[in-house]
Residue, then its C-alpha position, 0 to 999 in steps of 0.5 A: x508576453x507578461x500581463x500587466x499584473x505579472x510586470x507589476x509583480x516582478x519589478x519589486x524586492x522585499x524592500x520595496x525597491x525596484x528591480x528587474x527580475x532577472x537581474x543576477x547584481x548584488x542585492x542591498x544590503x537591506x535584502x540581506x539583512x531581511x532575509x536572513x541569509x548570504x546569497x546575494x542575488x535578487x530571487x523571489x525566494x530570498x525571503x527571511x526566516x521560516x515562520x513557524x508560529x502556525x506549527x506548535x498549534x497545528x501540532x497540538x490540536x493534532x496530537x489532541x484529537x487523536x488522544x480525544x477520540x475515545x475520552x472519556x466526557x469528564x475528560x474532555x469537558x475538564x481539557x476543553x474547560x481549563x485550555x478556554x480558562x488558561x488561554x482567557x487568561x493569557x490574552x488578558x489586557x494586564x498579560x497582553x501589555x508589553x514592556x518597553x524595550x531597551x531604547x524606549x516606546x517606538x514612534x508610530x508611523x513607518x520604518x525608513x528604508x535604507x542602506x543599515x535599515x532592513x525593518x523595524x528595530x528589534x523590539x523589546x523583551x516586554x514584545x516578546x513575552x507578548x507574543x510568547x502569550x499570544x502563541x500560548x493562547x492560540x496553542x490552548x485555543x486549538x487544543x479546546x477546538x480539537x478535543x471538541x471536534x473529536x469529542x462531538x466525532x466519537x460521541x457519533x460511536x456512543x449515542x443512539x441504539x445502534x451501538x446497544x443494538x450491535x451489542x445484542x446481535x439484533x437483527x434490523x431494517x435500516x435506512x442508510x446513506x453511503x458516504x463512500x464508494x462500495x469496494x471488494x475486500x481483498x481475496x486472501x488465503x486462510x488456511x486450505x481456503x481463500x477468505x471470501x471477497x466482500x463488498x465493504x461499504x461506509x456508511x450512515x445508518x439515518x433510521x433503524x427499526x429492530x425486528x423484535x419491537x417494529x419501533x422505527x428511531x431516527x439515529x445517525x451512526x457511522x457504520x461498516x456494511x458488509x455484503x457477501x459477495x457471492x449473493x453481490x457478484x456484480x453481472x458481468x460481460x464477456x470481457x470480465x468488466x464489471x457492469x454498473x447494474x444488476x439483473x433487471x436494471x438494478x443497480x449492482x452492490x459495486x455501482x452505488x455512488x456515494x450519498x444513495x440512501x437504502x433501505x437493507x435487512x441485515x444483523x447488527x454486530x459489534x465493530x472491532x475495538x481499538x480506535x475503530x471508526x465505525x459504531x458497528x457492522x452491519x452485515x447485509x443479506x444481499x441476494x436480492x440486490x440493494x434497495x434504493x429510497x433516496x438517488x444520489x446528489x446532483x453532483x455525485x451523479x455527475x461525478x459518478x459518470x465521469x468516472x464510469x467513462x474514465x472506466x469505459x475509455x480504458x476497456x480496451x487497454x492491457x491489464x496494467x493500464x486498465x487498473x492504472x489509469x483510474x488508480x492515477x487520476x481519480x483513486x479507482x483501484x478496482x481494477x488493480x490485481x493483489x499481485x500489482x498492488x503487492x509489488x507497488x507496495x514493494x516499492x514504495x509506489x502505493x502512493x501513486x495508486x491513491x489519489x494524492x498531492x502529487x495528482x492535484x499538484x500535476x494539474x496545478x503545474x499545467x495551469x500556472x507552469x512548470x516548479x521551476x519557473x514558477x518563481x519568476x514572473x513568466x510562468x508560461x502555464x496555460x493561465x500565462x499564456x492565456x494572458x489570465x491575471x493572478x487574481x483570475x488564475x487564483x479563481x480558476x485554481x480554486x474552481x480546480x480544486x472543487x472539481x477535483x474534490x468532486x470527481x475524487x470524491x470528498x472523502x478524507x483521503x481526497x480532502x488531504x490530496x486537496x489540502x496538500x495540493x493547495x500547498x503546492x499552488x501557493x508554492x507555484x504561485x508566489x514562488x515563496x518558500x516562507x509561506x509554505x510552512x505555514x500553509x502546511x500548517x493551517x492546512x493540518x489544523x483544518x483537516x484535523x478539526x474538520x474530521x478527528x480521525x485523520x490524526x490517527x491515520x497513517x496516510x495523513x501522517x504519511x502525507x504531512x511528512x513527505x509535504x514537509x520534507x519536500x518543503x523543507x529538506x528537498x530545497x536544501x539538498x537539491x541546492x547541495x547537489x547542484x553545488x557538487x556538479x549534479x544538473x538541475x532537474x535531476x538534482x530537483x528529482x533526487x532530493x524530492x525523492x531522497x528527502x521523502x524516503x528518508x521521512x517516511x520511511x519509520x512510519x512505513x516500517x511501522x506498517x511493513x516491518x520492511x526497508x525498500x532498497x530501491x524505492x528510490x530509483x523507482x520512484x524517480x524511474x516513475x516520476x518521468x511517466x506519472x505526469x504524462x499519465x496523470x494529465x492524459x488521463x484526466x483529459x480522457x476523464x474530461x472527454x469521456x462523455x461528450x466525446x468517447x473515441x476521443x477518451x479512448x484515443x487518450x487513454x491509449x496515449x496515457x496507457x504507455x506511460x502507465x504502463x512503464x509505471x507498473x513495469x517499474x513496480x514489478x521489476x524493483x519487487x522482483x528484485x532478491x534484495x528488494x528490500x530488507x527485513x526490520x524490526x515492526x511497531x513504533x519501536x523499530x521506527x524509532x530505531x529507523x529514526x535515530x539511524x538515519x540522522x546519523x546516516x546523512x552527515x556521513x552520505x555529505x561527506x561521501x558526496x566529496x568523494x566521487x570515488x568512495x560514492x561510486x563503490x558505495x553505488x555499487x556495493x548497493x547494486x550488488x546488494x539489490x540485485x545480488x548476482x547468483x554466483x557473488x551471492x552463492x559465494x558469501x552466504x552459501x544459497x544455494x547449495x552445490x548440488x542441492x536436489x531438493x528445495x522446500x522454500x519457506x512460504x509460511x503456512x503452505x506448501x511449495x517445493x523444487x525439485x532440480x532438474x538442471x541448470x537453471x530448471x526446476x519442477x515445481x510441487x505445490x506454490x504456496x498461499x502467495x505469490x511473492x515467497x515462492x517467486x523469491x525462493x526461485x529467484x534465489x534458486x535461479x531457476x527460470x525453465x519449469x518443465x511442469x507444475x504439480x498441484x496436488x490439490x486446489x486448497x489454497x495454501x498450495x495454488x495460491x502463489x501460482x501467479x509468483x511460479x509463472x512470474x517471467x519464468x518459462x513453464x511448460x505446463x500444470x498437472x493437478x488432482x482430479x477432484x476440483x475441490x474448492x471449486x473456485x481455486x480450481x477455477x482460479x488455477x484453470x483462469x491463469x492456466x488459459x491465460x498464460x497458454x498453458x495445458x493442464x493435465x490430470x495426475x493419477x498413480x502408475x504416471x512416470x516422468x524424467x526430465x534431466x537425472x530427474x524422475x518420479x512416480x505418481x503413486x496417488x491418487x487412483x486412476x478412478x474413485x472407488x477404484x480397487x488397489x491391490x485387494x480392496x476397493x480405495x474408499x470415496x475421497x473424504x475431501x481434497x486432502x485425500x485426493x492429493x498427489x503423492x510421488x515418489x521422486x528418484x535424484x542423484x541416487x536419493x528416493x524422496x516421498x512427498x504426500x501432499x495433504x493426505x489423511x489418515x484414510x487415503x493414507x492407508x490406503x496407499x499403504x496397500x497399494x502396489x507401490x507401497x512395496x517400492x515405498x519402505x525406507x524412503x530417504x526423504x519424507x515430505x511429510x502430510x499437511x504440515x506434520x498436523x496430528x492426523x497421521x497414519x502411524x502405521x505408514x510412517x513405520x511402513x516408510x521409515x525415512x531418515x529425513x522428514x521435512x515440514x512446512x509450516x508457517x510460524x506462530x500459525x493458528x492451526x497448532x503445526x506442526x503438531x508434537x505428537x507427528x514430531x514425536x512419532x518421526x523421531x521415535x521411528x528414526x527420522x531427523x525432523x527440520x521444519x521451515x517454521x523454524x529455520x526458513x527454507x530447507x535444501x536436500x543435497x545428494x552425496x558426493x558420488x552421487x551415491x545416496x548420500x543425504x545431506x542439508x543446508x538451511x537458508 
């Protein structure tokens, strides 16, 4: 049933001439020739050529405010004063009047329509200089709006005491107002120890009061609040589920919405230089919690609840679809674990997890219908079906908009999400591709001069060329493969994903120095499910508070797809070929940039080869999947034979001992999860009878999560002294999690699995405990209570001391298995070859190989030359990972204490 409106709409061409809709004849020759193009049948779409004039100006102001932000006043008054003068200029009478053309003035009055009549003539070459003034002009006015903008946003960084203030490390009491939600810092290992979580808030200081004067000045300052986390843990429920409020009913660090206004003591220091958006940092004391002045607005309360039921109707959900859904529909990414996030970013699936065009663009679909048939008149969404006119299903889109602004919050990313989504409801509904460039474009001119900083942002970027690329590249290809016998759908599908890798794909090198490999498939495997996830979810979010059985009854329903969306993520990061490794910065996007023109003519071609595009699938396949015996065969990894692996994890320890076909005991894993899971997926090992820990520092416990990664473990053997105690509480949660027992390791403990043994020969049984003649002295600190041991395969004797120092390593070398120790022939050696070595042992040891990991370019100096020196001069060959990536220790041909190496 077609409204009245729709049946007037879709009975006309471009001519104005009647025509049925659907009709599949011929279109006169005038549509031909105001379209610009061959095709020939009547379609809303043939429209003539992409109108471009809103680009250059949208371009300029861009490239304007990022180069304005931190000019210099002189400058931008000096561009500001000059574009005005030149663009008065140009718009001039005497520079606006145009010449006439060849065949002299036109008549006012209509053009006649007809067969050889598809619009006005074309004009002369006086018209268009005219319109060339014209374009310049708006060009200039868009520079000076620009360099305004952004000069009135950076001045926000100079003005005011705020920025003296954090020169001097003043101590303040401030009164802010947030203008985002409160977030935690990411958990990241530095050295021997996790980087502690921080709440990270943005917000405006309003009034500042210094401690040395009590002089209270009005301001306004953008600023970065940090809050310990450890003095801001939110309370907590036996599930883990953060709670919105604190002790006493006081809101939570975690729970403040944005637009609160409160009053904090902390210590102003300056912001990090380089284009930084904030005039400081304002690092919080929080241990008694925040300190409200002013409650939220009306609006930001409401969305603020609205989001807290999205939050409870997925509570009960798995852990993927708890983190996913309120990433999908409203950008909550609280809940999305490093691991997860890490392997979305592998893929190329980030953008699902952030609050995007392709959200506002979902609902936009239920409301006026399906892309596909969103051209024509019978868009059968729920707007069409209700019998809602164009004009209504315009007001109701826009009342969407609103709301989605709201819930998601108003901050810059959202803003683009909306100003991108817009584009999508013009496309869905006129249907029109002519108007969407230039909806684009006035899209990024307004965002621009609304907030400066978008210009330098890589998510804008990001956002305007996938737009772009869908609008412009996407049509094309899809109509190419349709041509060559690919159906619709996955021909709409395979072009929207292609087009935007392909342009894209520079700018995430620049951030990633990464090439995914399966971005593609996996963006298309997740397209099926992000739909049905989006669309539940946001029912979920609307029913949550008036009705939140039924919320948890959607949620439920939404975690199914959402769940196929994290399997997705973490199947294609998991991937040996994943992705491949690419020059970083601007100067290997360049190079991305330049190849991939050159790529698509030669993939055209392929495309009329079904049997060359089938052994180029393949070869791809093989690449990605990269099968252990084809892989063996051509690049030597790993070895025959190997017995010993030290896997290259940067800064940290992770090592593998081979106990079989496919099984290996794992000693140590790393500061991250994905380098270990890697080493062992290229290893193929998937059975781990049991992991050693030799101690809780987080360059060894780290990557546990990538050990246990889709991999059988029997179980985990660690020091006794659990120190740093959250990493020991850290490895102890995933332990519970995955089922697994944890066992103490202490000297004089053997263990075989296969022709694998060893020996824990440290740390003691008990502290202070006496070995051989004299008492072992108290552990200094984790180090010292590292497991060492003493591993036997295939006739090779390899001694691996963990992070032991000098103390502890005396001591062993007055042990009772120091006997057993002399002339080993593999030696690990202690805390990545640093310069606090015991000589004596090393000469006790004598080995004829000495392995070191370390990261390269770390900041710690490892290894250090005087331990490099020192192995050598007691005959040892040194190889480190920091130079040559993995190394493998293989025994000898029979088995008889032959040492060999391979490097990956």
């Amino acid at each position: 049933m077609r409204s009245p409106t729709d049946s007037a709409d879709s009975g006309r061409t471009h001519t104005g001439n009647p025509a049925p809709a659907d009709s599949a004849a011929p279109a006169r020759p005038a549509v031909h020739a105001a379209s610009g193009k061959r095709l020939g049948a009547s379609h809303p779409r043939q429209e003539g050529p992409t109108d471009l004039r809103l680009v250059p100006p949208a371009l300029a102001a861009w490239a304007t405010a990022a180069v304005m932000l931190h000019a210099p006043p002189g400058l931008v008054a000096g561009t500001v004063i000059t574009t005005l003068l030149l663009a008065g200029f140009l718009l001039t009478p005497r520079n606006r009047r145009a010449g006439p053309g060849p065949a002299g003035p036109r008549p006012a009055g209509p053009e006649p329509a007809g067969p050889g009549h598809a619009g006005p003539e074309p004009a002369g070459p006086g018209h268009a200089r005219a319109l060339s003034r014209v374009s310049g002009a708006a060009v200039l006015l868009c520079v000076a709006a620009a360099a305004g903008s952004a000069a009135l946003h950076g001045a926000d960084l100079r003005r005011g005491p705020v920025p003296e203030l954090a020169r001097e490390y003043a101590s303040v009491t401030a009164e802010v107002e947030l203008t985002a939600d409160p977030r935690l810092s990411r958990p990241r290992a530095g050295g021997s120890h996790v980087v502690p979580t921080a709440v990270l808030i943005e917000a405006d200081v309003r009034r500042v009061e210094t401690a040395r004067d009590g002089a209270e000045v009005a301001t306004r300052a953008p600023v970065l609040m940090i809050v310990d986390a450890r003095s801001a843990r939110p309370v907590t429920r036996d599930d883990g589920q953060e709670r919105a409020r604190g002790p006493e009913g006081k809101p939570s660090w975690l729970g403040l919405l944005p637009s609160t206004r409160l009053r904090v003591e902390a210590r102003l220091v300056p912001a990090s230089a380089g284009g930084d958006r904030f005039a400081a940092v304002l690092r919080v004391r929080g241990a008694d919690g925040p300190e409200t002045v002013g409650e939220p607005s009306a609006p930001q309360r409401l969305a603020g609840r609205l989001r807290a039921g999205l939050r409870a109707a997925t509570d009960g959900l798995s852990a993927d679809a708890r983190a996913l859904l309120p990433g999908l529909v409203v950008g909550d990414t609280s809940r999305v674990t490093p691991e997860l996030e890490e392997a979305f970013r592998e893929t190329d699936l980030t953008h699902t997890l952030a609050v995007s065009g392709a959200n506002f663009t979902i609902l936009l679909a239920l409301l006026l219908g399906p892309p596909g048939l969103a051209q024509y008149a019978e868009r059968r969404g729920l707007a069409s079906r209700l019998g809602l006119s164009l004009r209504t299903t315009a007001l109701l889109g826009g009342a969407l908009s609103l709301a989605f602004v709201v819930v998601c919050r108003p901050d810059p990313s959202v803003l683009r999400a909306a100003a991108c989504g817009s584009v999508a409801l013009l496309a869905l509904a006129t249907g029109r591709r002519r108007s969407l460039i230039p909806a684009l474009a006035t899209a990024v001119l307004l965002l621009v001069l609304h907030d400066p900083w978008l210009a330098r942002s890589f998510g804008f970027l990001l956002s305007v060329l996938a737009t772009g690329a869908l609008l412009t590249l996407a049509p094309r290809w899809s109509a190419g493969l349709r041509r060559r016998g690919v159906p619709p759908r996955l021909a709409e599908a395979l072009a929207a994903a292609g087009a935007a890798q392909a342009v894209c794909a520079p700018v995430v090198v620049v951030l990633s120095e990464r090439v995914s490999l399966v971005a593609v498939p996996c963006n298309l495997l997740a397209e099926f499910a992000l739909a049905p996830a989006t669309v539940l979810g946001f029912l979920a979010l609307a029913t949550a508070l008036p009705a939140l059985p039924v919320a948890k009854v959607l949620a439920w329903c939404a975690s199914w797809p959402a769940e196929w969306i994290a399997r997705i993520a973490r199947t294609g990061a998991a991937l040996p070929g994943a992705g491949i490794d690419w020059p970083g910065g601007w100067a290997g996007a360049a190079l991305l940039g330049a190849l991939t023109p050159v790529a698509l003519p030669i993939g055209r071609r392929l495309l009329r080869h079904p049997w060359w595009c089938g052994a180029c699938a393949l070869l791809l396949v093989l690449l990605v999947v990269q099968p252990p015996p084809l892989t063996r065969a051509i690049t030597g990894w790993p070895p025959p034979g190997w017995r010993m692996v030290m896997c290259d994890v940067g800064q940290g320890d992770a090592m593998v001992l081979a106990a079989g076909e496919g099984t290996g005991v794992v000693v140590d894993a790393g500061p991250e999860p994905a380098p270990v899971d890697r080493c062992l997926r290229s290893l193929g090992v998937t059975r781990i009878p049991l992991v050693v820990l030799t101690h809780f520092h987080a360059d060894h416990v780290g990557g546990l999560p990538g050990v246990l990664r889709g991999r059988s473990v029997g179980g985990i053997a660690t020091t006794g002294l659990e120190e740093p105690a959250d990493q020991a509480r850290f490895v102890r949660r995933l332990a519970a999690d995955s089922h697994l027992p944890v066992t103490r390791a202490v000297a004089g403990e053997r263990r075989r699995t296969g022709d694998l043994s060893w020996e824990v020969v440290w740390p003691p049984p008990a502290t202070g405990q006496a070995v051989g003649a004299r008492p072992v002295p108290e552990a200094e600190g984790p180090n010292d209570a590292s497991v060492a041991m003493l591993v036997r395969t295939a006739g090779l004797r390899l001694l691996l001391l963990g992070d032991m120092e000098p103390p502890a390593q005396r001591a062993l070398a007055r042990s009772p298995a120091a006997t057993r120790l002399a002339d080993v022939d593999v030696l690990k050696v202690a805390h990545h070859g640093s310069a606090y070595q015991d000589p004596g042992l090393v000469s006790r040891l004598a080995p004829r190989l000495a392995l070191i990991s370390a990261g390269r370019d770390n900041s710690y100096g490892h290894p250090a030359p005087s331990t490099v020196a020192a192995l050598r001069d007691a005959g040892a060959a040194v190889l480190r990972t920091d130079r040559g990536g993995a190394i493998a220790v293989l025994g000898g041909e029979d088995g008889g204490g032959g040492l060999r190496v391979a490097r990956h």
